[in-house]
C-alpha positions in Angstrom: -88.0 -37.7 -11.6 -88.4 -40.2 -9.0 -91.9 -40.9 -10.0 -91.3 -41.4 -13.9 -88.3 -43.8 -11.9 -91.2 -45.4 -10.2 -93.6 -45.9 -13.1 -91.5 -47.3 -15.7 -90.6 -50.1 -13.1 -94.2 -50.7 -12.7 -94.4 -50.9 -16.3 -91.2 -53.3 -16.5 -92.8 -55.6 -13.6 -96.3 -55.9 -15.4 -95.0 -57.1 -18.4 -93.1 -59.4 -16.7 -96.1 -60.5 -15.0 -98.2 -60.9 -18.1 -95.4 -62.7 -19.5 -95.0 -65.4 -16.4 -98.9 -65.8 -17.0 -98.7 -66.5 -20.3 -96.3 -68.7 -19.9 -98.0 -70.7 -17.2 -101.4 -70.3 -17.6 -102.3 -70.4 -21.6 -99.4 -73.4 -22.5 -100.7 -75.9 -20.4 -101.9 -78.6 -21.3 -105.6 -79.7 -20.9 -108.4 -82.3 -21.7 -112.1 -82.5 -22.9 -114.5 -83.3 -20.5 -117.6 -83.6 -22.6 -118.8 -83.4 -26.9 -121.5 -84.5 -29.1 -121.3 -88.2 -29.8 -120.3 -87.7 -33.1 -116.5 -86.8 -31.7 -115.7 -89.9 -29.7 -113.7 -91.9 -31.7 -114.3 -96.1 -31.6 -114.4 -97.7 -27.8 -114.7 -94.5 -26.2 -117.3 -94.2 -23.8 -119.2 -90.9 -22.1 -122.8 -90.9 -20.3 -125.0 -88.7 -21.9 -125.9 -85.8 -20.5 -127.8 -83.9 -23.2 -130.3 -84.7 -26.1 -131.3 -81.9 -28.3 -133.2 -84.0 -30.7 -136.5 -82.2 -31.9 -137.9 -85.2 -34.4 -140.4 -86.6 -32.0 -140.8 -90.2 -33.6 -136.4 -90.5 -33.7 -136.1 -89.3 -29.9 -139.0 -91.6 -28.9 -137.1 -94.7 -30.5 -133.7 -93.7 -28.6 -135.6 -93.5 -25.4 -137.1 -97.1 -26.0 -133.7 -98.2 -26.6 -132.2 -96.6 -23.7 -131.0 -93.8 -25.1 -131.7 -91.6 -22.2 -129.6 -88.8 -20.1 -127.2 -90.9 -17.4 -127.2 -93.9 -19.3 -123.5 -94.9 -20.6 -122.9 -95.4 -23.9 -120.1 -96.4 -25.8 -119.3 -96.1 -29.9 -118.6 -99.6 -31.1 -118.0 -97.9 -35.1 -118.2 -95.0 -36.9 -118.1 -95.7 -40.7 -120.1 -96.3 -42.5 -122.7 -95.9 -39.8 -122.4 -94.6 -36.7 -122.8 -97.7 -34.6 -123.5 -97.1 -30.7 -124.2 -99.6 -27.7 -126.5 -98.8 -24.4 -127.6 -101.2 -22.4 -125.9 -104.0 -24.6 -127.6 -103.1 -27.5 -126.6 -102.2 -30.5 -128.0 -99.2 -32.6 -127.4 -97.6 -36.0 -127.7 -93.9 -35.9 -127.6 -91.1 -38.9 -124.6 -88.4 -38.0 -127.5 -85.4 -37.6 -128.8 -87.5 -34.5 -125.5 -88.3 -33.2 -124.4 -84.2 -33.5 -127.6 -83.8 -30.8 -126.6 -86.6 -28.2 -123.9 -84.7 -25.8 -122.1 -87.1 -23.6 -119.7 -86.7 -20.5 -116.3 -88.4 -21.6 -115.7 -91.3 -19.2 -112.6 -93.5 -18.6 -112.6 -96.8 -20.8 -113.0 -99.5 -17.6 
């Protein structure tokens, strides 16, 4: 008797526990580090940190513009182009090139 006591206590205290976890752990509230280029919305900035672009001639432009990993870049607008700056230049990208370029979200200075 004691032990069917014992276990529906233990029972009791893990839902509790779950419950405090839920409660602390999957409501809080939380930020995105990093996205494709295509998400930042006008004046936000991030440094790229990935290109998956596999059309040769298009990634060897980019990279002549400076369009290269570590390099900042900042979205000046989005419609009807997607308009980008790096290395205070200005460039005019197609949305399937800007879905490649990941960036690390940085603060707008």
């Amino acid at each position: 008797m004691k032990i069917l006591f014992i276990l529906a206590w233990i029972k009791l205290f893990s839902k509790v526990l779950y419950n405090l976890y839920l409660l602390l752990f999957m409501f809080t509230p939380f930020t995105i580090k990093g996205c494709s280029l295509e998400l930042l919305k006008p004046a936000e900035k991030g440094i790229i940190t990935f290109c998956n672009i596999t059309h040769e001639q298009i990634r060897k432009q980019l990279l002549e513009t400076g369009v290269d990993i570590g390099n900042k870049i900042t979205v000046i607008q989005k419609f009807p182009v997607l308009q980008i700056k790096v290395n205070d230049i200005n460039i005019a990208i197609n949305i399937e090139t800007a879905r490649a370029i990941y960036v690390r979200i940085i603060d707008n200075e």
